[in-house]
N, C-alpha and C positions, 0 to 999 in steps of 0.2 A: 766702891765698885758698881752698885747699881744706879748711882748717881751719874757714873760715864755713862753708862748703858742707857738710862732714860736720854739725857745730853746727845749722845750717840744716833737717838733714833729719833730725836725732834731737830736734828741738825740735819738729817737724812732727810727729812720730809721737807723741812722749809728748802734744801735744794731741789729736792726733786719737782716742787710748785711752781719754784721759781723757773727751773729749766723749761718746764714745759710753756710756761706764759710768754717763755721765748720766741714759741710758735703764731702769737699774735701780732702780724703786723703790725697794726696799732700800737697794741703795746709797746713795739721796738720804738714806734713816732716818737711816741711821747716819751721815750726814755733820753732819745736823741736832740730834741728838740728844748728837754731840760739839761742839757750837756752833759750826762753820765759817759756816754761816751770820749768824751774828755779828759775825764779821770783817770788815773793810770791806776790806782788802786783797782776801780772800778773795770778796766778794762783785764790787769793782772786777773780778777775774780773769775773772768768771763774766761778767762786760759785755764784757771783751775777748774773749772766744769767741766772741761774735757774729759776728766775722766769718766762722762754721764756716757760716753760713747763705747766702754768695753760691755761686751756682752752681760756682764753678772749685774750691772747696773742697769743698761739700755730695757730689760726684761721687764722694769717696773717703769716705763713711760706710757702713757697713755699716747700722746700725739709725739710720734719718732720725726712729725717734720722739724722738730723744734732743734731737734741734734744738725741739723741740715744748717738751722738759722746759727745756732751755735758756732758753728765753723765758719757762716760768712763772717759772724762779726766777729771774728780773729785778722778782720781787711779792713784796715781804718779807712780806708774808701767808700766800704759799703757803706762803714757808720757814720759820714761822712750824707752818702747820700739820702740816710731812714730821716733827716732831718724834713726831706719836701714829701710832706702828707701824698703827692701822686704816683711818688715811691711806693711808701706803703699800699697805697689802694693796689697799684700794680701786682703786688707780690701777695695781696688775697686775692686777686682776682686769678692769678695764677694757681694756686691755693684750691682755689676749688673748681676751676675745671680739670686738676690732676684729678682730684678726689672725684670727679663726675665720671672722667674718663677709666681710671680703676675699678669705680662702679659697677660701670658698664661691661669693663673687661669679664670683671667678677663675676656679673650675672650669666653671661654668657657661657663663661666656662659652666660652671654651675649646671647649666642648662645642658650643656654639651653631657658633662658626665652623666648627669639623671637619662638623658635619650640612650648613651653608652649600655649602660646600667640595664636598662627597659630591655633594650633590645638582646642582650646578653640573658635575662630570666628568659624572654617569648621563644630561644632560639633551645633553652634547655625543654 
């Protein structure tokens, strides 16, 4: 029994590394470019991840865009296209002007609420 349970929880980990490495467009390059994506085994794998996307699971991701990458490559199109490296550059570069522009968003609100906040003490 505590041999599932070790088994259990280093089967948890090496998916949960793997999913998130998902989120490295590169990564995907080179996965595609070695023909994994080919693989029906290997693609079958990529369905059984799915289950990384219900809440009790998705909790423990560090980078949630990887769930996003998850679901395209459920489109033998996309995987299809991770083959031409300007693909990928595309979809980091995409990648991180979301990230720049949530940022931003982020700061601002942030900023919003500190002035809210301020102005709410000066008014007591």
């Amino acid at each position: 029994l505590e041999s599932d349970d070790t088994g259990n929880r280093l089967r948890f980990q090496l998916e949960l590394e793997f999913v998130q490495c998902l989120a490295n467009p590169n990564y995907l390059n080179f996965l595609a470019q070695r023909g994994y994506f080919k693989d029906k085994a290997f693609v079958n794998y990529l369905k059984y991840l799915l289950y990384w996307k219900e809440p009790e699971y998705a909790k423990y991701l560090k980078y949630p865009q990887c769930l996003h990458m998850l679901e395209l490559l459920q489109y033998e199109h996309f995987c299809k296209e991770l083959v031409n490296a300007q693909c990928a550059k595309f979809i980091d570069e995409q990648q991180i002007l979301h990230w720049q522009h949530y940022s931003r968003k982020r700061m601002r609100l942030q900023q919003a609420l500190a002035e809210q906040q301020q102005q709410n003490t000066s008014v007591k």
